[in-house]
N, C-alpha and C positions, 0 to 999 in steps of 0.2 A: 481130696488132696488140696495144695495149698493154689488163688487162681495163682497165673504168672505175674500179676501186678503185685503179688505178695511176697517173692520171694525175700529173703533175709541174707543181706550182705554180710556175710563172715569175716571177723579181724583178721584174715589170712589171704594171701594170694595163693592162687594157682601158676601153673607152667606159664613160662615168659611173664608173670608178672600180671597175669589177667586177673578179672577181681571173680569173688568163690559166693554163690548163693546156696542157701537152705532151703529147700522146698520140705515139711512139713506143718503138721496141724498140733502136734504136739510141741508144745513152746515150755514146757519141762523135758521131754527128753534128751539122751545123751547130749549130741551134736548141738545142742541150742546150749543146753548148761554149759561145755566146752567154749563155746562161742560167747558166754556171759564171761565164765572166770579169764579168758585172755585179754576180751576186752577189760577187764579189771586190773589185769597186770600192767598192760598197754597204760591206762589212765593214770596209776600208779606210778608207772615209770616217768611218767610225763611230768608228773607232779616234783618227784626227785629230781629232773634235770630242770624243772625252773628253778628250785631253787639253786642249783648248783651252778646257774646262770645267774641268778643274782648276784651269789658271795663272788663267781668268775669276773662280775663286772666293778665290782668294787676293789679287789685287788688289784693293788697297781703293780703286782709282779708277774701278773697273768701273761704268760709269753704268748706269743702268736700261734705256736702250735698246738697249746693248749684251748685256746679260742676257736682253732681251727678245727680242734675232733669235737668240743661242746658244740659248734656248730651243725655238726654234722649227723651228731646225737641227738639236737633237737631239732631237725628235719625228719629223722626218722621218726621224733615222738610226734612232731606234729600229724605228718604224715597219718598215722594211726590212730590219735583224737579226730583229724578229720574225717577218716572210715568210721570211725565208732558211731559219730555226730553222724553223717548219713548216714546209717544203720538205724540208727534209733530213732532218728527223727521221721525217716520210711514207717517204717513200724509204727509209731503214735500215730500217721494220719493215715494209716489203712486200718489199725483197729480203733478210728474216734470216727463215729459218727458225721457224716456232712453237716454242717447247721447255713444254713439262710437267711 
């Protein structure tokens, strides 16, 4: 099984908001592919609300309340690119070799 310095942060919380590890050796099964495609919604979504913050910030009829949920929308996206970025970047330096 996988050691504990390996586990795999999942683009998901658990109860109260705690963060959810993978313990497996198989990096195709279910729960890890699951864990690929949301991360890929997540990065997706993310990608949609910059832009949707750009055209937001050029409009000069963009009301405050409108600012106020893209705000709010791109916490959560970041939010989720920063889980994905730790996740991933865990991953690359327990499966790359040490170098000296």
């Amino acid at each position: 099984m996988t050691a504990p310095n390996e586990l795999r942060l999942l683009p998901w919380s658990g109860p109260e908001g705690k963060p959810c590890y993978l313990s497996t050796d198989d990096r195709g099964g279910f729960m890890s592919r699951l864990a690929d495609n949301i991360e890929a919604v997540q990065l997706g979504t993310a990608a949609e609300l910059l832009e949707q913050a750009a055209d937001a910030l050029d409009d000069q009829d963009a009301g405050p309340e409108d600012l106020r949920l893209l705000a709010k929308q791109l916490t959560g996206a970041l939010r989720d690119v920063l889980r994905v970025a730790t996740s991933r970047g865990h991953l690359l330096a327990v499966s790359e070799p040490h170098r000296f």
